[in-house]
C-alpha positions as CSV (number, residue, x, y, z in Angstrom):
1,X,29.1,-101.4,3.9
2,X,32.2,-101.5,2.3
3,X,35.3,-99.2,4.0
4,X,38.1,-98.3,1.6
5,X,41.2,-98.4,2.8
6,X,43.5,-95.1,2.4
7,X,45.9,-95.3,0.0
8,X,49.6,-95.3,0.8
9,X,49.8,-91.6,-1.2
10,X,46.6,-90.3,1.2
11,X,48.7,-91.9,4.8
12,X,52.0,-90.3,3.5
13,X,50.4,-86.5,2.8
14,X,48.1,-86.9,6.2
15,X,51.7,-88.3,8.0
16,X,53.6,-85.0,6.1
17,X,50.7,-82.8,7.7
18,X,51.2,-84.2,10.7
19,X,54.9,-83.7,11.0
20,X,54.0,-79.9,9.9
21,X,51.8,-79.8,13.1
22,X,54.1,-81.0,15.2
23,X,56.8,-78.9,14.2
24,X,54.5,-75.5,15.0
25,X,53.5,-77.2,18.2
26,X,57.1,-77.4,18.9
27,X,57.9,-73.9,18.0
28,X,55.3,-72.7,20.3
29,X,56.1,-74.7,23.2
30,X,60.3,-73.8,22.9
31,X,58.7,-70.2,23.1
32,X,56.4,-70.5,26.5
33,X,59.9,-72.2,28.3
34,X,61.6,-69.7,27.2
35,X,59.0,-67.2,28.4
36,X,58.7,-69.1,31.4
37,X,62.3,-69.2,32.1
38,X,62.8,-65.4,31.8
39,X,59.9,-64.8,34.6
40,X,61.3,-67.7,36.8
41,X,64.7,-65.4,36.4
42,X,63.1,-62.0,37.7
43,X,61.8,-60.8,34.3
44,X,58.3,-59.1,34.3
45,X,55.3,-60.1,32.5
46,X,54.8,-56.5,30.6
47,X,52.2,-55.3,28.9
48,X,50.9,-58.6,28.4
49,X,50.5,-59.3,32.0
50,X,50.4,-62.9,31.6
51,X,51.3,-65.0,35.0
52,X,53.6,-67.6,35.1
53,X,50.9,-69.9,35.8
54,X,49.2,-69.2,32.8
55,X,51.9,-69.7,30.7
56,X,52.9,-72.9,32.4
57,X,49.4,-74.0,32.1
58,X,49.5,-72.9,28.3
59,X,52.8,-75.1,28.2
60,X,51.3,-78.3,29.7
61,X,48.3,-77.9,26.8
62,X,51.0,-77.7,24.2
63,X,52.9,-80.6,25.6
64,X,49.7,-83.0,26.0
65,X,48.7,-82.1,22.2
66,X,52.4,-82.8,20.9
67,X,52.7,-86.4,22.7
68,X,49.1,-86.8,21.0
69,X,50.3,-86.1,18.1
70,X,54.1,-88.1,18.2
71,X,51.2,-91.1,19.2
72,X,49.5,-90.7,15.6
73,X,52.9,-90.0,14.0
74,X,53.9,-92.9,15.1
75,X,50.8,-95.1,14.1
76,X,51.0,-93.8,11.1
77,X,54.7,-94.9,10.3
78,X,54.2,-98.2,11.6
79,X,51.4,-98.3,8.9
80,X,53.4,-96.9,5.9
81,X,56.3,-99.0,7.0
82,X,53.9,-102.6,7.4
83,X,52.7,-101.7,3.3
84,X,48.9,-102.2,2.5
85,X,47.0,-105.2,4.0
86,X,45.0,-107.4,2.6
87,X,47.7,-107.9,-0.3
C-alpha cells in the first residue's frame, strides 16, 4: 500500500491550526494562574466554589497538553523547514 505524503500546503494549514490551539491553551492557562494567584492572596472561590486544588490540577492538564502540543509544533517546522523528501 502506497502512503502519500502530505503536501507542504496540508503541513502548513495543520501547523496554522496548531498554533491557533496553542494560543487558546495559552489563554486558558494565563486565566487559572491568575485565578490561582488571587485565592493564594486571600480571595474566595465564590459562587463557583472551585478549590485551589482543582484549579491547580486544571492548570497542570492545560500545561501537559500545551508542551504536547509545542512537541508537534515543533515536528512540524522541522518538517516544513527540511522541504519534501524523496525529491
Amino acid at each position: 500500500m502506497l502512503v502519500e505524503a502530505a503536501s507542504p500546503y496540508d503541513s502548513a494549514a495543520q501547523l496554522s491550526q496548531l498554533r491557533k490551539e496553542e494560543r487558546s491553551l495559552s489563554v486558558r492557562r494565563t486565566r487559572l494562574h491568575a485565578r490561582i494567584d488571587f485565592l493564594r492572596a486571600g480571595g474566595h472561590a465564590g459562587q463557583s466554589g472551585e478549590t485551589l486544588e482543582e484549579l491547580v490540577r486544571q492548570e497542570k492538564e492545560i500545561s501537559r497538553q500545551r508542551r504536547e502540543l509545542h512537541e508537534r509544533i515543533e515536528r512540524l517546522s522541522a518538517e516544513l523547514a527540511a522541504g519534501p523528501r524523496g525529491s
